[in-house]
DOTI-726272 format. One line per 8 residues: for each residue x, y, z of C-alpha. Coordinates in steps of 0.5 Angstrom, whole numbers. Layout:
! DOTI-726272
X Y Z | ...
//
This chain:
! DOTI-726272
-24 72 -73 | -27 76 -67 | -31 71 -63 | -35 77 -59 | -39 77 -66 | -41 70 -66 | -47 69 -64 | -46 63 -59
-53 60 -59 | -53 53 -60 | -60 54 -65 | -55 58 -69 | -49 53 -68 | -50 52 -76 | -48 59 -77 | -41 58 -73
-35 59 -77 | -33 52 -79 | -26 52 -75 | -31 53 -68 | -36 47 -72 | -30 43 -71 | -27 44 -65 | -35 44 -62
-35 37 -65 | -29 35 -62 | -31 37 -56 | -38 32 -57 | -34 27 -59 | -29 26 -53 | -35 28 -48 | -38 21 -51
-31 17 -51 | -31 19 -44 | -38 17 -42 | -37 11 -44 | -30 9 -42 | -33 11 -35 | -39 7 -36 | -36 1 -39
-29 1 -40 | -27 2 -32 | -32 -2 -29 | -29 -8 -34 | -22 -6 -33 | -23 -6 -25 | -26 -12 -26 | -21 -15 -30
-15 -13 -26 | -19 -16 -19 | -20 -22 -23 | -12 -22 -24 | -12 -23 -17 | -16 -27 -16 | -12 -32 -21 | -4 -31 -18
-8 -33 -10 | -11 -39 -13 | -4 -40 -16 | 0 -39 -10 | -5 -43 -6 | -4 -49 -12 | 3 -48 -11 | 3 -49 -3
-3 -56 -5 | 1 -58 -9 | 7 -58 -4 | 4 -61 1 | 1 -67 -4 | 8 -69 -6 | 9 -72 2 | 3 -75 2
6 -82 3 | 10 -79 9 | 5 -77 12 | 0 -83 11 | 6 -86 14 | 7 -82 20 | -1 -82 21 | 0 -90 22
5 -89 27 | 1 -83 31 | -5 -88 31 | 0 -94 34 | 3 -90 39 | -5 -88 41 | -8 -94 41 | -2 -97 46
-4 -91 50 | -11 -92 49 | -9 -99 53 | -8 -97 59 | -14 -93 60 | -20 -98 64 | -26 -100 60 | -32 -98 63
-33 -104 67 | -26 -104 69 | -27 -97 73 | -30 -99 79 | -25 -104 81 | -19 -99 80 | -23 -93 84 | -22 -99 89
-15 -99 87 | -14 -93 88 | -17 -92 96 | -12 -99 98 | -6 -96 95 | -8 -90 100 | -9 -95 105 | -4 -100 104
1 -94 105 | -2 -92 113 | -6 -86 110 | -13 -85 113 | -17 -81 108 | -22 -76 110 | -25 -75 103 | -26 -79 96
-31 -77 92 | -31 -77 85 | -34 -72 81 | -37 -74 75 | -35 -75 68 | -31 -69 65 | -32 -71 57 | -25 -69 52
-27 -72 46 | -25 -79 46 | -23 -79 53 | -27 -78 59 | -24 -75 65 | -26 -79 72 | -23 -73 77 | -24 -75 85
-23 -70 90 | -19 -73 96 | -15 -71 103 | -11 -76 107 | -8 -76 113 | -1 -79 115 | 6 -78 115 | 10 -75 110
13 -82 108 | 7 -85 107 | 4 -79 103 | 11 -82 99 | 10 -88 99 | 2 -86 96 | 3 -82 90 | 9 -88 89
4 -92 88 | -1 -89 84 | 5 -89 78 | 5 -97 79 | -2 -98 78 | -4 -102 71 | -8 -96 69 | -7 -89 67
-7 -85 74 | -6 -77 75 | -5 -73 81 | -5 -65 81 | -7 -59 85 | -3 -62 91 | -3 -59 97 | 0 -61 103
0 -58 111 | 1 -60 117 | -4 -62 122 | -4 -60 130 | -2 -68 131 | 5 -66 129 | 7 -73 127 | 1 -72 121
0 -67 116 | -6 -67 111 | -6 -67 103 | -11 -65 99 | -11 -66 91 | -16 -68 85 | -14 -76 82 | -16 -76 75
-16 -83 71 | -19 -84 65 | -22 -88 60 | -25 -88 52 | -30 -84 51 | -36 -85 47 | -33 -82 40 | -30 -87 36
-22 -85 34 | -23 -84 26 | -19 -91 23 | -14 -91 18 | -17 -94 13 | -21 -90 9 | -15 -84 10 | -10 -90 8
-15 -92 1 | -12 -88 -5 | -16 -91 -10 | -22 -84 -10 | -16 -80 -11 | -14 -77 -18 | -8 -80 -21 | -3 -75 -23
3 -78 -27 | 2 -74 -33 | 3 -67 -28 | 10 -71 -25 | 6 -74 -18 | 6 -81 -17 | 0 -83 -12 | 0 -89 -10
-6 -94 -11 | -10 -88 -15 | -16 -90 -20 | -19 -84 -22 | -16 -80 -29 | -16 -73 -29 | -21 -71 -34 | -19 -64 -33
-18 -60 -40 | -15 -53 -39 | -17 -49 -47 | -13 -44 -45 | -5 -45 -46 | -2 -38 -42 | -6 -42 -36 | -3 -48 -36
3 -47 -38 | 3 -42 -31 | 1 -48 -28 | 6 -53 -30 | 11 -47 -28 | 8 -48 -21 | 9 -55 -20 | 16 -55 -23
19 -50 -19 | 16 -52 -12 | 19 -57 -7 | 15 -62 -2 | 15 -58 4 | 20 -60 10 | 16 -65 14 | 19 -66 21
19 -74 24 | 16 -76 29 | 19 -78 36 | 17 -85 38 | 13 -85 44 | 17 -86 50 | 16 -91 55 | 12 -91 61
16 -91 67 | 15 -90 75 | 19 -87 81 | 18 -91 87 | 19 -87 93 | 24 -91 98 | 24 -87 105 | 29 -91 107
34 -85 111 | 31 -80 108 | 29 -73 113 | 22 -72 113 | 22 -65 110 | 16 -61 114 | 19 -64 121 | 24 -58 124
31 -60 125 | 32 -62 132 | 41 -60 132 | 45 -57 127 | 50 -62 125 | 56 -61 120 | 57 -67 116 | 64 -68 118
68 -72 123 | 67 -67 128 | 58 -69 127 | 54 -71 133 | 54 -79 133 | 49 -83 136 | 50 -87 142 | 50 -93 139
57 -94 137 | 54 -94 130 | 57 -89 126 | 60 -88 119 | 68 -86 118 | 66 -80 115 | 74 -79 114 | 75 -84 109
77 -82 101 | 69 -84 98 | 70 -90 93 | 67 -89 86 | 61 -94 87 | 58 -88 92 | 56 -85 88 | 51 -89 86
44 -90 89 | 44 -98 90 | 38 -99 87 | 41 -97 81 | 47 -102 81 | 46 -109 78 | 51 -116 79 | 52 -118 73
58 -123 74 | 63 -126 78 | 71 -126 76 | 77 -130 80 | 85 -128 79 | 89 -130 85 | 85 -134 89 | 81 -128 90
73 -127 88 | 71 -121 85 | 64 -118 84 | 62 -115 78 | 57 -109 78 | 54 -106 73 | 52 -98 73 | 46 -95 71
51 -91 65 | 53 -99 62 | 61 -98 66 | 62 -105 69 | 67 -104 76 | 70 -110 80 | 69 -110 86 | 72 -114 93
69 -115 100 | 72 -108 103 | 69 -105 97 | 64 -99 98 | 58 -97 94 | 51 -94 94 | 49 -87 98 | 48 -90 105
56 -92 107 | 55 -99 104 | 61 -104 105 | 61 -111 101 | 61 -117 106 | 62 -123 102 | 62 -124 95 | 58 -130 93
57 -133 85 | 50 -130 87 | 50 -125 90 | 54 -120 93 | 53 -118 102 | 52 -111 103 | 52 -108 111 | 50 -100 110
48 -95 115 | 43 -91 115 | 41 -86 120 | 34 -85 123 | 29 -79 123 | 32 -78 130 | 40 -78 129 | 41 -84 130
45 -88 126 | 43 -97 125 | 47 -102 120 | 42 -106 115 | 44 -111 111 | 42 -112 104 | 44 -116 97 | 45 -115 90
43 -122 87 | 46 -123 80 | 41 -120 74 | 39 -126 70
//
């Protein structure tokens, strides 16, 4: 078949050889198969493949509910503990009534501790939430002792009280020195703390025992009806292969302690050392013929600051009346009189049945050295 003769108009396509004729309507046939698979099929295909998709995250999302579901007592559980923990602290904040007298309380306490202020002036309400910010600007002048004794005292209040942004400098009296900071204390706000009532109420939560979930105080049954077998049976799949999620436990609260600063033989750190002395024997000793024997082998108890030590008892053997101490650490040690304890070169008078007679020396701003006596009474 010569296919130069043939006449390849398609109005004389009823004349082609009949081998032309059927490869020209295989031709039509798969041009039509193709134009619809690109006009239908793909679109549905892509369709289809986004829809598969879509249904493995929804099953990834499920799992991962499913999950955090299981420690759902858990975390209801640490949600009362969080919330408890939250209303002790919300104890210490004043009450809108309360505010003014504890503004008053914190000028006294500057006051009481030898400050002169230069400026106390409140800033206004800072509004974070359920807690609204009460910062003051203050600047006092005074020693640094008595700076001290103030933020010591601040920490004592009844009430929640912050001190930042401190700066300390020296002022041309050089006795003196001036602090700036922002004091901020707090109280509730005016957004109520969401209570834990209707997070505690599971009776609006779908029970789930037929799906291996017990919910505790659930009313609802699952009227949810899945016609399509693979589906459910991917989704049973999920559950029985997922593990409740780690929770973390909670640390209780800590509570809240404070520091009181005692100035008590300590150098004022911004006072410029008037001599080099080396602690040792060969030290400047005051004039006074006070001055601690600093060749003698340290005893146990000196290593201990004396605010730490508690009497806990007294023991006789022989005649003899001993003390017992008690360390911070829970160690209880015997002592007698000649004993020494405490930081301060603290040597033990008498041991009375109530309380122990201790004569330290304490060395002054100046380098000097004194005696003063103190007591350990019997803890009760």
């Amino acid at each position: 078949m010569d296919l130069s003769e043939i006449n390849w108009d398609l109005n004389e396509a009823g004349g082609w050889p009949k081998p032309v004729k059927i490869g020209a309507g295989i031709l039509i046939f798969l041009l039509i198969i193709g134009g619809g698979y690109y006009q239908f099929t793909s679109k549905q295909l892509d369709k289809l493949k986004a829809e598969e998709r879509a249904v493995t995250a929804s099953l990834k999302k499920y799992k991962f509910a499913w999950r955090l579901a299981q420690n759902l007592e858990l975390h209801q559980k640490q949600y009362r503990q969080i919330e408890a923990s939250l209303a002790e602290m919300m104890k210490l904040m004043p009450t809108k009534a309360e505010v003014a007298n504890l503004l008053v309380d914190i000028s006294q306490t500057g006051l009481s501790s030898g400050l002169e202020f230069e400026l106390f002036r409140p800033k206004g309400q800072v509004k974070k939430g359920a807690v609204i910010n009460l910062p003051i600007d203050i600047k006092v002048l005074g020693q640094y002792s008595e700076l001290g004794l103030f933020i010591s005292g601040l920490a004592t209040l009844p009430r929640i009280v912050t001190i930042k942004n401190i700066q300390i400098k020296p002022t041309k009296q050089r006795s003196l020195l001036s602090m700036n900071a922002l004091v901020t204390t707090y109280r509730e706000g005016g957004k109520k703390i969401s209570k834990s009532s209707a997070l505690m109420d599971n009776s609006s939560l779908v029970c789930l025992q037929r799906d291996g979930l017990i919910v505790k105080g659930c009313k609802k049954q699952s009227r949810i009806i899945i016609p399509y077998p693979d589906l459910a049976d991917r989704l049973e799949k999920a559950r029985e292969n997922s593990k409740a999620i780690k929770v973390q436990p909670i640390e209780p609260m800590p509570p809240v302690g404070s520091f009181l600063f005692n100035p008590e033989g300590l150098r004022d750190p911004f006072s410029p050392i008037q001599k080099s002395l080396d602690d040792n024997a060969d030290q400047v000793i005051a004039t006074n013929g006070v001055q601690p024997d600093f060749n003698r082998h340290k005893e146990e108890l000196e290593s201990y600051s004396l605010d730490t030590l508690r009497m806990v008892g007294t023991i006789k053997m022989k005649g003899v009346l001993w003390g017992l101490i008690k360390a911070r650490d829970g160690t209880i040690h015997r002592i007698s009189e000649g004993n020494y304890l405490g930081r301060n070169h603290g040597r033990v008078l008498r041991i009375l049945q109530d309380k122990l007679e201790i004569m330290e020396i304490i060395k002054e701003p100046q380098g000097t050295w004194r005696e003063r006596q103190v007591a350990i009474a019997l803890s009760e």
